[in-house]
C-alpha positions as CSV (number, residue, x, y, z in Angstrom):
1,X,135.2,61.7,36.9
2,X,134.8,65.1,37.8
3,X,133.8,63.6,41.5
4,X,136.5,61.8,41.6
5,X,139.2,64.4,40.9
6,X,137.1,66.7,43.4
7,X,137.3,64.3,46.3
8,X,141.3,63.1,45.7
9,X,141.6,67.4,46.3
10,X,139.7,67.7,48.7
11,X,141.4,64.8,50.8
12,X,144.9,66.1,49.7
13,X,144.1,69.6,50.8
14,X,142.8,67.7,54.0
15,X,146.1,66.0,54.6
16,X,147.8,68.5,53.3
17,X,146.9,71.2,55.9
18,X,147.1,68.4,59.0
19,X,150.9,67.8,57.7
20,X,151.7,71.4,57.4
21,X,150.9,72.4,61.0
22,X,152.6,69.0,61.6
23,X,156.0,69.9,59.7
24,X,155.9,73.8,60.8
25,X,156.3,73.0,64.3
26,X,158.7,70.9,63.7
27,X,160.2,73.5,61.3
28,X,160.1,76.1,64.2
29,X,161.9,73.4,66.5
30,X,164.8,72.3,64.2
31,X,165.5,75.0,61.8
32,X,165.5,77.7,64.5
33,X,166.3,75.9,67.6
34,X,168.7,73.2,66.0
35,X,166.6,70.7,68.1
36,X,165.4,67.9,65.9
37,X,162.7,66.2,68.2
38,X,162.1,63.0,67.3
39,X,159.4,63.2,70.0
40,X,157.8,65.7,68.2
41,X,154.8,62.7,66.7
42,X,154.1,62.3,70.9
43,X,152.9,65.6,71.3
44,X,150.3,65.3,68.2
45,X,149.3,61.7,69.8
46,X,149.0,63.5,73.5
47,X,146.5,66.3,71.6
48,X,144.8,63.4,70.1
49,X,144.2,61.9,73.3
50,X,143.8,65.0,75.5
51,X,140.5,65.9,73.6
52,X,139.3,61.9,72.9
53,X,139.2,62.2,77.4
54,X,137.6,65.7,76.9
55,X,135.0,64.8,74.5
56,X,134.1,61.4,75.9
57,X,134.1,62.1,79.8
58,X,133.4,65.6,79.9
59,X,131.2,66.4,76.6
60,X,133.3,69.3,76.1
61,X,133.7,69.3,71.5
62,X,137.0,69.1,70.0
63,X,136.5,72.3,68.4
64,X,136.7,73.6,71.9
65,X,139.5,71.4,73.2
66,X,141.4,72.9,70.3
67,X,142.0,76.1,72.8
68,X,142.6,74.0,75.3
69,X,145.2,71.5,74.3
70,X,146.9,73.9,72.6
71,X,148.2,76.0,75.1
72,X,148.7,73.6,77.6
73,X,151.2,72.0,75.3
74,X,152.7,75.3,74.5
75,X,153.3,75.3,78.2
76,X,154.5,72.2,78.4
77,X,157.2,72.7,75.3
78,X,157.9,76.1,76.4
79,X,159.4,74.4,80.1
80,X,160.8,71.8,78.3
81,X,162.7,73.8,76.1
82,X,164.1,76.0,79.0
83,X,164.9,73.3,81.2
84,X,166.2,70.7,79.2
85,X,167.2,72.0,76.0
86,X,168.9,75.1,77.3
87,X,170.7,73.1,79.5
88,X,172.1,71.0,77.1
89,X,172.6,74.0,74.8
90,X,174.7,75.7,77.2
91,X,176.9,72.9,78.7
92,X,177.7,71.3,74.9
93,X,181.4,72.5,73.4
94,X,179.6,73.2,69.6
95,X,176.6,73.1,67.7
96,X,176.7,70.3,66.6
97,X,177.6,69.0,70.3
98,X,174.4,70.1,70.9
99,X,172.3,68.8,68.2
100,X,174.0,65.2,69.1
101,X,173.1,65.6,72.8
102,X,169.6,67.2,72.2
103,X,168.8,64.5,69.4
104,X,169.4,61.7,72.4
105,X,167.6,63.9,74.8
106,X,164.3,64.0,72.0
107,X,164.5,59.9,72.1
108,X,164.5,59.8,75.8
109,X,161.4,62.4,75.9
110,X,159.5,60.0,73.2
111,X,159.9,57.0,75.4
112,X,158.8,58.9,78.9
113,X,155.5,60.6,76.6
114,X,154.4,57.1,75.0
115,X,155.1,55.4,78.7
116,X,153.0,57.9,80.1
117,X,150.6,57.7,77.8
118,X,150.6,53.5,77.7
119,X,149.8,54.4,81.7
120,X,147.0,56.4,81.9
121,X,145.0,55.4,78.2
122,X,146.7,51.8,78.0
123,X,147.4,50.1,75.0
124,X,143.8,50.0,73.2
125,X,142.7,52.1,70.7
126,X,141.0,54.8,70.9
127,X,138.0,56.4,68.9
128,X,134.9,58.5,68.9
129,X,132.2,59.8,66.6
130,X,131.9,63.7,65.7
131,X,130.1,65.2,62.9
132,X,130.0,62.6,60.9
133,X,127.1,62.9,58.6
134,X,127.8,63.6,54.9
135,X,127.8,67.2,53.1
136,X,127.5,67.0,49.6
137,X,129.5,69.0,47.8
138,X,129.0,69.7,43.4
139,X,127.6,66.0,43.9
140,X,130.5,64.5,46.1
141,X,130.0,63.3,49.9
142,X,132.4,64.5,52.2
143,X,132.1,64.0,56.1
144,X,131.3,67.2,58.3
145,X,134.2,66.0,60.4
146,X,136.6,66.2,57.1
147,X,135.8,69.4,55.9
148,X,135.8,71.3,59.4
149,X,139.0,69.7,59.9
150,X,140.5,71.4,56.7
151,X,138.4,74.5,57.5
152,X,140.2,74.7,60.6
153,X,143.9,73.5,59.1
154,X,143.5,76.3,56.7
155,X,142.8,78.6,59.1
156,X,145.2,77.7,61.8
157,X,147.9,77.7,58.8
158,X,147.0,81.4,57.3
159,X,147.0,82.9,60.6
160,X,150.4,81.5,61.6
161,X,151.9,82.5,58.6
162,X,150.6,85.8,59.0
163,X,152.1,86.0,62.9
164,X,155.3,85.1,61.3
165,X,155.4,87.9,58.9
166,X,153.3,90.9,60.5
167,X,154.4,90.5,64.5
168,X,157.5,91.6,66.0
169,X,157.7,88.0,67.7
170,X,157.4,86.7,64.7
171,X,159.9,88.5,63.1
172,X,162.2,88.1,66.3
173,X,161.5,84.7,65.1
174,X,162.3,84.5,62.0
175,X,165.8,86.5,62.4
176,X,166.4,83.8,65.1
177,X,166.3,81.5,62.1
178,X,168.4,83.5,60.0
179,X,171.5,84.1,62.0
180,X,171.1,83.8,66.3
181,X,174.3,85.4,66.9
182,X,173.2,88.5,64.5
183,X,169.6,88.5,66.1
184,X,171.0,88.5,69.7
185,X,173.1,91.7,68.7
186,X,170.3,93.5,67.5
187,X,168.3,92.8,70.8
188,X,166.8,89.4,70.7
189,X,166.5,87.3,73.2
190,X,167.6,84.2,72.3
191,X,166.7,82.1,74.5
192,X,163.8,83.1,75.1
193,X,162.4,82.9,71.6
194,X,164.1,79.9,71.2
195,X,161.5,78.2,74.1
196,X,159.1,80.4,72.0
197,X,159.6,78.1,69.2
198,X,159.5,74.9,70.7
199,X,156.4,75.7,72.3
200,X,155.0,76.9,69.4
201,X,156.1,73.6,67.5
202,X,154.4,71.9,70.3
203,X,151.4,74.0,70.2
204,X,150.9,73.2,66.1
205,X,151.3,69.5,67.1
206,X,148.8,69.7,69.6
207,X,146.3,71.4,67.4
208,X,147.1,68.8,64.6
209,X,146.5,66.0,66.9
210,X,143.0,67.6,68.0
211,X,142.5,67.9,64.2
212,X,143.3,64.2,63.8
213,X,141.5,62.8,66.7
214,X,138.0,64.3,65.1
215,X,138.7,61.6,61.9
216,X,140.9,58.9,63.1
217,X,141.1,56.6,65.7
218,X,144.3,56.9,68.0
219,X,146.6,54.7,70.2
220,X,149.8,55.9,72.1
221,X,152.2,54.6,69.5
222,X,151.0,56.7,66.9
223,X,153.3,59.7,66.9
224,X,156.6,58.2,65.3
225,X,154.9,58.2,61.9
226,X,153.7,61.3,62.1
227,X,157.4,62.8,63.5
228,X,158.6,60.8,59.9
229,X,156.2,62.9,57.7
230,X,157.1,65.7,59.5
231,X,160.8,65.4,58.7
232,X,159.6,64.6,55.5
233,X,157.5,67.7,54.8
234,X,160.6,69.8,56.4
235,X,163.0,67.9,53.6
236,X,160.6,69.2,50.5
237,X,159.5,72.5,51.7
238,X,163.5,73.3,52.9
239,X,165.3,73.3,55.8
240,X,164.6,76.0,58.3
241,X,162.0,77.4,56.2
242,X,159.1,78.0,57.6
243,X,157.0,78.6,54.7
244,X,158.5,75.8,53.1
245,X,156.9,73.7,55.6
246,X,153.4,75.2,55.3
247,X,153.7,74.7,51.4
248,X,155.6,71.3,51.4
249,X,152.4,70.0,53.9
250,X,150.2,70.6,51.1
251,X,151.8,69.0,48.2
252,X,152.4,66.0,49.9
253,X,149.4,65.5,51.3
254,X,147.9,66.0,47.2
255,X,150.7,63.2,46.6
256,X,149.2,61.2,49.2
257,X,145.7,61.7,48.6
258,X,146.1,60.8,44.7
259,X,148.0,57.0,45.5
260,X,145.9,56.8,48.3
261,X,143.3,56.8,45.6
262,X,144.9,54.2,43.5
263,X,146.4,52.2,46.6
264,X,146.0,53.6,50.4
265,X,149.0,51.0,50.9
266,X,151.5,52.5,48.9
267,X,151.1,56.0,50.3
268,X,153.8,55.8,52.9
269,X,156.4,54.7,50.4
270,X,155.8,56.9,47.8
271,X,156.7,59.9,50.6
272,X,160.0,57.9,51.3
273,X,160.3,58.0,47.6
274,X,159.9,62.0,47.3
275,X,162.2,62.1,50.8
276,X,164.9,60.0,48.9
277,X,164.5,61.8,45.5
278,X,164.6,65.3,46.9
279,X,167.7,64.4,49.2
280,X,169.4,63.0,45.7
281,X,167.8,66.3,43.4
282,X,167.6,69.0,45.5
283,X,168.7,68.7,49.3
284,X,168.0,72.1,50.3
285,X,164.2,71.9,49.6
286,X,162.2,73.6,47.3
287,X,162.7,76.7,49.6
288,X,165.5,76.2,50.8
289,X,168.8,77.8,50.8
């Protein structure tokens, strides 16, 4: 018994940390930048597949590729961000003419990413082997792959929550969150801590799908259900908080690990189930305001 309850936490933890770096970029992206990316499940799969091409044609380990992938897609989000959704931001009458038009935009940027994708790694799925012998832990086996990937969630978690609360950016960006038109007055740049964030949420994505890649097998149509947990995750930790996110991650995924245990079938519903019930309970999240 005592295995069992040991491995159903040790895979929620697991799931839990990949879905909060999932749901905190996504966090960073909508509840600061009003931009709710439905593409956001393309950069994870890109990450995913960026490190299978470095691992399997180059050698180089995913551990390694985590640093690589990472920034490139914070690049990638951060030009995004100031060509496109500026743009948009700028030409719409409101906000919430803005979060119509940038909620198309996000579709059109899913379709172009997964095209892209179909194009250069085609339609097959994908797959390698890393660390996978067992570690046994009080008696329980867990693959090396598994627990350096929660290791490494963990890690990636704690020091993002502490760049949130002990740098200037990320105080810059947490103010952002709080009122834009206050932060601006008291010498933020908006805008660009705005393409800050939706880099950022970009970077977390990527280094979630690095994460993922190291367990899973992939294909280019993977991101949507990812970008649906994500939303999820944002829904039970609270809208445009941050923290919320990192915490909401981790209690689903111990939710998901404990009816995965019972039925691995059931575990999508039963987050639509929390989604719904929280929307009906408490729509503003557990840390939300």
């Amino acid at each position: 018994m005592f295995e069992i309850v040991l491995d159903v936490v040790i895979g929620g933890l697991l799931m839990g940390g990949i879905y909060a770096l999932i749901a905190v970029g996504l966090s960073l992206q909508y509840g600061v930048g009003r931009v709710l990316n439905v593409s956001h499940g393309e950069f994870i799969m890109l990450g995913a597949f960026a490190t299978w091409s470095l691992y399997t044609v180059f050698g180089i380990s995913p551990l390694i590729s985590l640093v690589i992938c990472g920034p490139i897609l914070f690049i990638i989000g951060f030009l995004i961000h100031r060509t496109l959704f500026q743009y948009l931001r700028s030409t719409s009458e409101s906000t919430d003419a803005f979060a119509d038009s940038s909620l198309l935009a996000s579709f059109g940027l899913l379709f172009i990413i997964q095209n892209v994708a179909l194009l250069i790694w085609k339609a097959d799925i994908r797959g390698y082997s890393y660390l996978e012998s067992s570690v046994s832990i009080f008696g329980a086996l867990f693959s090396a792959n598994r627990l350096v990937a929660l290791l490494f969630a963990v890690g990636i978690s704690l020091g993002f929550y502490f760049f949130l609360t002990r740098t200037r950016l990320g105080k810059a960006i947490r103010a952002a969150a709080e009122d834009p038109a206050t932060a601006q007055v008291m010498g933020v740049n908006i805008h660009r801590v705005l393409a800050i964030c939706f880099g950022l949420g970009a970077l977390m994505a990527g280094f979630a799908g690095v994460l993922i890649s190291m367990m899973y097998e992939m294909q280019p149509t993977m991101g949507l259900e990812y970008t649906i947990i994500a939303i999820i995750v944002v829904v039970l930790g609270g809208l445009g908080s941050i923290t919320g996110s990192l915490i909401g991650g981790f209690i689903l995924g111990l939710i998901g690990s404990i009816v995965t245990y019972f039925d691995a079938g059931l575990c999508l519903i039963a987050y639509y189930v929390i989604f719904i019930l929280m929307l009906l309970v408490r729509p503003t999240g557990i840390f939300g305001k």
